[in-house]
ZADO-197495 format. One line per 5 residues: their letters; for each residue x, y, z of N, C-alpha, C, O, CB. Coordinates in steps of 0.1 Angstrom, whole numbers. Glycine has a CB too. Example, Ala and Ser with C-alpha at 12.3 -4.5 7.8 and 13.67 -1.06 7.14 Angstrom:
2
as = 132,-57,78,123,-45,78,132,-33,78,142,-33,85,113,-45,90; 128,-22,71,137,-11,71,129,0,79,134,11,80,141,-6,57
END
This chain:
171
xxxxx = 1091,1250,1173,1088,1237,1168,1101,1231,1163,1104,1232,1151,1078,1238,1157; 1106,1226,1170,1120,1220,1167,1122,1210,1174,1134,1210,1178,1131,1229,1169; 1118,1205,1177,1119,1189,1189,1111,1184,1181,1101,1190,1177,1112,1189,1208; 1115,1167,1177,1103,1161,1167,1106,1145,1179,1118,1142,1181,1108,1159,1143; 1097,1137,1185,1095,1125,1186,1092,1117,1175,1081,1120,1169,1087,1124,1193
xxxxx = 1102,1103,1168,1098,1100,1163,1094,1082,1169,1104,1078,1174,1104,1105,1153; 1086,1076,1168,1082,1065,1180,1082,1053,1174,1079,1055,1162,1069,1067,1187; 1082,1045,1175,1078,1035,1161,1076,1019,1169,1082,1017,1179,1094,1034,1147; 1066,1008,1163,1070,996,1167,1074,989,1157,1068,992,1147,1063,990,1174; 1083,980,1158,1083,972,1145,1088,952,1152,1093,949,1163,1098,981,1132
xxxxx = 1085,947,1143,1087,934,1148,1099,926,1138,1108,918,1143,1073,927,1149; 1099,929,1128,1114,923,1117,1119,940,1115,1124,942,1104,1107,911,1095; 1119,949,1121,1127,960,1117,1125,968,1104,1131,977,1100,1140,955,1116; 1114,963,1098,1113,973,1086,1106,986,1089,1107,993,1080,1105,967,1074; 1101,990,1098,1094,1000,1107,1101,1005,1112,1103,1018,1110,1086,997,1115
xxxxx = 1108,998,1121,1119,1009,1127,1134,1013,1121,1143,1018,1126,1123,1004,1142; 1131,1008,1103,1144,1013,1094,1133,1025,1087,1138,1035,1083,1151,999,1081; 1125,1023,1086,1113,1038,1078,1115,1050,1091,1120,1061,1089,1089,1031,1076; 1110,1048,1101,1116,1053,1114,1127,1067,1114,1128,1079,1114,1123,1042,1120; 1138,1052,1116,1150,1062,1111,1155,1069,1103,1163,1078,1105,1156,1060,1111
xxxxx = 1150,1064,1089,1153,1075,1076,1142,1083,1076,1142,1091,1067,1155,1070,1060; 1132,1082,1084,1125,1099,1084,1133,1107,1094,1136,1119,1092,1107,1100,1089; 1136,1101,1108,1144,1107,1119,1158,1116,1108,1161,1128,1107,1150,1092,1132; 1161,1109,1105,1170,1114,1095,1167,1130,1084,1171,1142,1084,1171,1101,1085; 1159,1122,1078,1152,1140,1068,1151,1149,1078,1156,1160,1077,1133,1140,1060
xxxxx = 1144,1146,1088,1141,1155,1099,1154,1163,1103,1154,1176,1104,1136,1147,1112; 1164,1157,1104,1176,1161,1113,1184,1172,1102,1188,1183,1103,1186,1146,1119; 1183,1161,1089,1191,1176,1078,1180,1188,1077,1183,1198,1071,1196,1171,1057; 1169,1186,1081,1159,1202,1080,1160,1206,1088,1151,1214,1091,1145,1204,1078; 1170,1205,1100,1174,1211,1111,1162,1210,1128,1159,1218,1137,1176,1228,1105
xxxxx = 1159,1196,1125,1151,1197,1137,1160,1186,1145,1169,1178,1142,1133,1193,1135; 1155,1188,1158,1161,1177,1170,1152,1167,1168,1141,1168,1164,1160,1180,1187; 1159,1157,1172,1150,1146,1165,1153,1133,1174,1165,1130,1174,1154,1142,1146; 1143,1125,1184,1145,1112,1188,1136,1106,1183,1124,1108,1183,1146,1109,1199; 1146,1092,1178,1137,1084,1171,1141,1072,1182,1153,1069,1184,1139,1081,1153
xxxxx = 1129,1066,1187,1124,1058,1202,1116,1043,1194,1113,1044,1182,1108,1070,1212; 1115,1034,1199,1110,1023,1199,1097,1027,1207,1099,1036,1215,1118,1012,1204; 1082,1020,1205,1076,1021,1215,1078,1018,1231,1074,1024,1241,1070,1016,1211; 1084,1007,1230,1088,1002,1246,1097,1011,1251,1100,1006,1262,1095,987,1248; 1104,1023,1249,1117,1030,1252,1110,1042,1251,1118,1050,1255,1130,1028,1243
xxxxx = 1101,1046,1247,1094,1061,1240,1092,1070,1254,1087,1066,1264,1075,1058,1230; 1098,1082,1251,1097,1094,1261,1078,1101,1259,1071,1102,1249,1113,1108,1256; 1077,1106,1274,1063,1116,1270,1062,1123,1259,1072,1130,1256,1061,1126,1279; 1054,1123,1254,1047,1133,1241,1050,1148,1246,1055,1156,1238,1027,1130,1240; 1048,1150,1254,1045,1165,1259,1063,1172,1260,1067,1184,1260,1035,1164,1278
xxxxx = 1068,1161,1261,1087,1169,1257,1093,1171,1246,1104,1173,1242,1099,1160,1262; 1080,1170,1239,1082,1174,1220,1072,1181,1219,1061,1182,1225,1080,1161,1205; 1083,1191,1207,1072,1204,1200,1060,1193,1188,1048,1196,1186,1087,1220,1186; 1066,1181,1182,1059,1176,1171,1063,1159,1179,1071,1154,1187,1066,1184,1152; 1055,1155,1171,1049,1139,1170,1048,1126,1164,1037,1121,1163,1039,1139,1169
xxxxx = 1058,1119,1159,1057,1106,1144,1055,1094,1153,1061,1091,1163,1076,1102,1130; 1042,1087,1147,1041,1072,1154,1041,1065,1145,1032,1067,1137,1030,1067,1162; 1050,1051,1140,1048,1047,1130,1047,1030,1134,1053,1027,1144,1059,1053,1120; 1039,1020,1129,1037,1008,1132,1033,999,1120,1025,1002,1111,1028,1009,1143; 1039,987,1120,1031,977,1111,1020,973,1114,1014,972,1125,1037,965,1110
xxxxx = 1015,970,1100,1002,962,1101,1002,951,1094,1004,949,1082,991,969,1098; 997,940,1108,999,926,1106,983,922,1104,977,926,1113,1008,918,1120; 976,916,1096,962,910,1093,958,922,1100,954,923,1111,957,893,1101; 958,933,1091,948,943,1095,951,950,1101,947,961,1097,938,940,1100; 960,951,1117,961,956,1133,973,959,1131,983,953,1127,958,945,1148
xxxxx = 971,972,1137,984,978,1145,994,969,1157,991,962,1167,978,991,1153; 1001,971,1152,1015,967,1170,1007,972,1180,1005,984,1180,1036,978,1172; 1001,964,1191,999,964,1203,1008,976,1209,1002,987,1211,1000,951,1207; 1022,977,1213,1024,988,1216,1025,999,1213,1030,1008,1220,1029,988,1220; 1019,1002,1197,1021,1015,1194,1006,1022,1197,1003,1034,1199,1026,1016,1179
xxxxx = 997,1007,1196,982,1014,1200,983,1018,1215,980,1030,1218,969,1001,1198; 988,1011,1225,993,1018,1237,1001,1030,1239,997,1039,1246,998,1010,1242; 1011,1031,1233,1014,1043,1232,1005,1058,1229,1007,1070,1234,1020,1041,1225; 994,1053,1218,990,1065,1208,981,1064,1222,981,1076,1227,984,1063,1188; 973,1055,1230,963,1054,1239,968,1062,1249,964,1073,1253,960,1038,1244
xxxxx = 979,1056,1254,985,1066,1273,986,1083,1266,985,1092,1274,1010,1058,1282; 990,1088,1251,998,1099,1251,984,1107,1247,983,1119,1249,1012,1098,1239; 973,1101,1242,965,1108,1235,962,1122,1238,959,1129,1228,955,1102,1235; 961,1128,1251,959,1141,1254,973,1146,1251,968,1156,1246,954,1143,1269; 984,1148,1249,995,1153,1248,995,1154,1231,995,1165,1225,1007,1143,1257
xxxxx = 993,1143,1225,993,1139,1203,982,1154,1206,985,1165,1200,981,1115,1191; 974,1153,1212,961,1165,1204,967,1178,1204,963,1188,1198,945,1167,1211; 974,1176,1212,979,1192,1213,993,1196,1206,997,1208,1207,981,1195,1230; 997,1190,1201,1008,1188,1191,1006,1182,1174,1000,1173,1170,1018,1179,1198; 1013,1192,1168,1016,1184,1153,1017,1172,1159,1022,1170,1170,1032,1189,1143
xxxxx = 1012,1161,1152,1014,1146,1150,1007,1139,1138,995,1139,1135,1010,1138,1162; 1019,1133,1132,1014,1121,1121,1014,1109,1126,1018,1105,1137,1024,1119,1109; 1008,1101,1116,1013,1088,1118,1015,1078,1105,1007,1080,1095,1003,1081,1126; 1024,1069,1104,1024,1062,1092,1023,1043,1100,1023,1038,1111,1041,1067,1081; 1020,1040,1086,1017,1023,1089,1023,1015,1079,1018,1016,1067,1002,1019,1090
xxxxx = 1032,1007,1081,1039,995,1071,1035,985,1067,1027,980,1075,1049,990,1075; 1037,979,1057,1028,966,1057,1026,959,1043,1031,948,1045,1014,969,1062; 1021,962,1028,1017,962,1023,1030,952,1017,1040,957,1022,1010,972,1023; 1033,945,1011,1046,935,1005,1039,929,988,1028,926,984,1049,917,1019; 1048,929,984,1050,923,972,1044,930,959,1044,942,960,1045,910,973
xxxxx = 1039,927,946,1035,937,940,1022,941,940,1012,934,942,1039,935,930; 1023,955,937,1011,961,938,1013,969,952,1003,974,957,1000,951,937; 1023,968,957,1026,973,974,1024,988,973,1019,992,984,1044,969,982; 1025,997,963,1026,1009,967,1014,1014,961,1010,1026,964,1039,1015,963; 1007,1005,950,994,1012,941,985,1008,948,980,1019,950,992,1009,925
xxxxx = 978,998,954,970,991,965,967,1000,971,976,1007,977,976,980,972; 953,1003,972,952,1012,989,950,1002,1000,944,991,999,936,1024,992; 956,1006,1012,957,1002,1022,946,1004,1036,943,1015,1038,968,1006,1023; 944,999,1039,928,1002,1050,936,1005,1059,947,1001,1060,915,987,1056; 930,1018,1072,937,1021,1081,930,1010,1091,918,1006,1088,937,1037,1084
xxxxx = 936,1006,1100,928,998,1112,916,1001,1118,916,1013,1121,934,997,1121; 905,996,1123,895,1009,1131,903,1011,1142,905,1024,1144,879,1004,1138; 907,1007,1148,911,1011,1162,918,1024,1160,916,1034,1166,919,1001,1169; 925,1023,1155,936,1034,1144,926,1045,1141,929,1055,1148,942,1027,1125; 914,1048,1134,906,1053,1129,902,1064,1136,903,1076,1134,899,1045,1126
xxxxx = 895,1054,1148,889,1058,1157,895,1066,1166,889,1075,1172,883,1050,1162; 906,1064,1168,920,1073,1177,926,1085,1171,932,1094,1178,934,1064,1178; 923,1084,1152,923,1100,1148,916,1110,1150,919,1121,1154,922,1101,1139; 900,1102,1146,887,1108,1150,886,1115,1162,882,1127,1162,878,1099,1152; 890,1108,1173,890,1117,1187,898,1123,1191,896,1130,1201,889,1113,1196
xxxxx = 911,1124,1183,922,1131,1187,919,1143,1176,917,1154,1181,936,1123,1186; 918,1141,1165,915,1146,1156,929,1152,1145,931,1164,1144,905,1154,1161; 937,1141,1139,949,1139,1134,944,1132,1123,934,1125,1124,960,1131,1144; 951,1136,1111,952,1124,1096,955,1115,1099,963,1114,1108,961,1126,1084; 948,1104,1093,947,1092,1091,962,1090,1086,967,1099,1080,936,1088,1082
xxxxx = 968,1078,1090,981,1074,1089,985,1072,1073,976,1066,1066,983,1061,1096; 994,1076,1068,1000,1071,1054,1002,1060,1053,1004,1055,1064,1009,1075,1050; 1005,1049,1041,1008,1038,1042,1022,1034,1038,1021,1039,1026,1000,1032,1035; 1029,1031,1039,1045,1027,1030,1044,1011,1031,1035,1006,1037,1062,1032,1040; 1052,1006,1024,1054,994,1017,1065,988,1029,1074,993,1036,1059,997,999
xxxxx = 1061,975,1028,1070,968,1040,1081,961,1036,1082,962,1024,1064,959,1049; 1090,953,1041,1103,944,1038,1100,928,1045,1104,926,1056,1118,952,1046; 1093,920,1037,1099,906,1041,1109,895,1042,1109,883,1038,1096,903,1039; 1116,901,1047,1130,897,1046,1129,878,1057,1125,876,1069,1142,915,1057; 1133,869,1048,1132,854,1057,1139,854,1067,1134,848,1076,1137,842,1051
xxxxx = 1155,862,1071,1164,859,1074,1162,870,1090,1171,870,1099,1175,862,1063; 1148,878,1092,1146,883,1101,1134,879,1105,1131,885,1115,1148,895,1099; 1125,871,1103,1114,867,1102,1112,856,1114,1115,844,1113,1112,863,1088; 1106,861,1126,1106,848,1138,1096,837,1141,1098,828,1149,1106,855,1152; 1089,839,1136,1074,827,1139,1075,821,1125,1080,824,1115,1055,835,1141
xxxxx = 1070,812,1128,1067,799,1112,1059,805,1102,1059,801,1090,1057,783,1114; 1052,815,1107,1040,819,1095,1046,831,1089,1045,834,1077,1023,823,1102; 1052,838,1097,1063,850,1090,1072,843,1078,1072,846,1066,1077,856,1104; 1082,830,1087,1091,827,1077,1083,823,1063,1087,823,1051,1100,815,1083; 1073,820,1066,1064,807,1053,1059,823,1042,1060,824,1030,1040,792,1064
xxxxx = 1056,830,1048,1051,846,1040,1062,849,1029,1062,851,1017,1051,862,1054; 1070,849,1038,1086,860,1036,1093,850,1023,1101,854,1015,1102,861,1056; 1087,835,1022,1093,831,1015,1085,827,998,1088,820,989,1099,823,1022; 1070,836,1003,1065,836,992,1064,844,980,1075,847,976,1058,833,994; 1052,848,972,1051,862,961,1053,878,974,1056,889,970,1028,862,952
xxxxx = 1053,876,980,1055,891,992,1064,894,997,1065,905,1002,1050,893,1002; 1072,882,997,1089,886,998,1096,897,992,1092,901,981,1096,877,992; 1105,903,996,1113,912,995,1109,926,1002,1101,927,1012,1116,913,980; 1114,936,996,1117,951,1006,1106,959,992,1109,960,980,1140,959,1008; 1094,962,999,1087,970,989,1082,985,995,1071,991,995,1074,961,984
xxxxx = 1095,989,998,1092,1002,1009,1098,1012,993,1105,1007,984,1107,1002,1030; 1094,1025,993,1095,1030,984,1104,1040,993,1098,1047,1002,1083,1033,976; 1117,1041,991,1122,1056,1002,1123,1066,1000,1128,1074,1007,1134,1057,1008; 1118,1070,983,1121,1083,980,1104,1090,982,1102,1102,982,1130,1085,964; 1094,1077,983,1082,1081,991,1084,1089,1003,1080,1100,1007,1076,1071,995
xxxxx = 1092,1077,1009,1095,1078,1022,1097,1088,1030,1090,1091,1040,1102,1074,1022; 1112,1096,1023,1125,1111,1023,1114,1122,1015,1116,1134,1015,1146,1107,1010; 1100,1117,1007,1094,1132,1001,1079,1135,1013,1073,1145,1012,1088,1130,980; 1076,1124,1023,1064,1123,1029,1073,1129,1046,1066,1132,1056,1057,1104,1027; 1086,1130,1046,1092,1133,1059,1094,1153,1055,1093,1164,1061,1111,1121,1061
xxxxx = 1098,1147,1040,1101,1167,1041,1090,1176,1039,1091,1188,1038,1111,1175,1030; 1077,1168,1039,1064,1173,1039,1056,1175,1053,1046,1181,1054,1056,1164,1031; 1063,1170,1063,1065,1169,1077,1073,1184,1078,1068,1195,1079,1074,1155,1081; 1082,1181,1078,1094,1196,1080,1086,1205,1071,1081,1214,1077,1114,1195,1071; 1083,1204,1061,1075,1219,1056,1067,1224,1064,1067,1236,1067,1067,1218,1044
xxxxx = 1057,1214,1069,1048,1221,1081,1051,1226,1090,1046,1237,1093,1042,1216,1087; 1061,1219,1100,1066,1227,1108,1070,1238,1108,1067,1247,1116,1072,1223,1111; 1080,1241,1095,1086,1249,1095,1078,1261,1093,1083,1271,1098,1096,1248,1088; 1066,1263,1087,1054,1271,1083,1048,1273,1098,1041,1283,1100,1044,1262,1071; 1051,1266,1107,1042,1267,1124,1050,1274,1129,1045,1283,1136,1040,1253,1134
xxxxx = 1063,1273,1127,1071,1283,1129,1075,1298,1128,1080,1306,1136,1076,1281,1126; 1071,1297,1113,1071,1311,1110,1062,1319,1111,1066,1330,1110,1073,1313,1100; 1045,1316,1114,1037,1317,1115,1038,1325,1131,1037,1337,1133,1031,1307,1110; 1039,1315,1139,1041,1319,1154,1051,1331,1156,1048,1339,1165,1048,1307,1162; 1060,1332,1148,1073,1339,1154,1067,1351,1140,1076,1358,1135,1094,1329,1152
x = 1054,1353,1136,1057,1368,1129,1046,1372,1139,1043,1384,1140,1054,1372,1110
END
């Protein structure tokens, strides 16, 4: 268990910056680690373990991460795989529970994987491409409400497992 996929979609980059500082934790706990965009994402089945991570915009997952999790689904069941979901801005971003999507839901259920964690998202104006993004980003929900030491303690809770799949196998 040493190969980790980490996959992500993001549309202003705050997803695929949570992404990479888990790709990261991963890599000082000594695992191989690609961290992929959805549109760039290698087969499931060329990793020992699994991270899909995506925003949620009015509710819904990134279209291509639900495609992704859709084409790989037989490959995620047979491997460790998490998933996390971004989103949640301004205050109250990290104490708020967060609804997982159904579609989301329903793709644990049959795969049969935990429900995604939630992290706190970044509305940043200056990355923000449609009018209704910019008009958001510049209101009470603005700013970066991603918690990263959530973040770096929810990735080495990741590596703990593994590393326990590991040891387990090899006694």
């Amino acid at each position: 268990m040493n190969t980790v996929l980490v996959v992500y979609a993001s549309q202003m980059g705050s997803t695929a910056e949570i992404a990479a500082v888990v790709g990261d934790q991963l890599t000082r706990r000594g695992f191989h680690v690609d961290v992929q965009s959805t549109a760039a994402a290698r087969d499931a089945r060329l990793y020992d373990a699994v991270i899909v991570g995506s925003p949620v915009y009015f509710g819904r997952w990134d279209r291509t991460a639900l495609r992704f999790l859709q084409a790989q689904a037989p490959d995620l069941a047979e491997r460790p795989t998490w998933l996390f979901q971004s989103g949640p801005c301004g205050p109250g971003a990290s104490t708020e529970p967060a609804r997982t999507p159904r579609a989301v839901e329903r793709f644990c259920a049959a795969v049969g994987i935990a429900a995604p964690v939630t992290f706190g998202g970044n509305l940043d104006r200056s990355k923000a491409r449609t009018w209704l993004a910019r008009r958001v980003a510049t209101g009470n929900l603005a700013g970066d409400s991603r918690d990263w030491h959530a973040i770096r303690a929810w990735a080495d809770g990741v590596s703990d497992h593994l590393e326990s799949v590991v040891t387990l196998t090899a006694v």
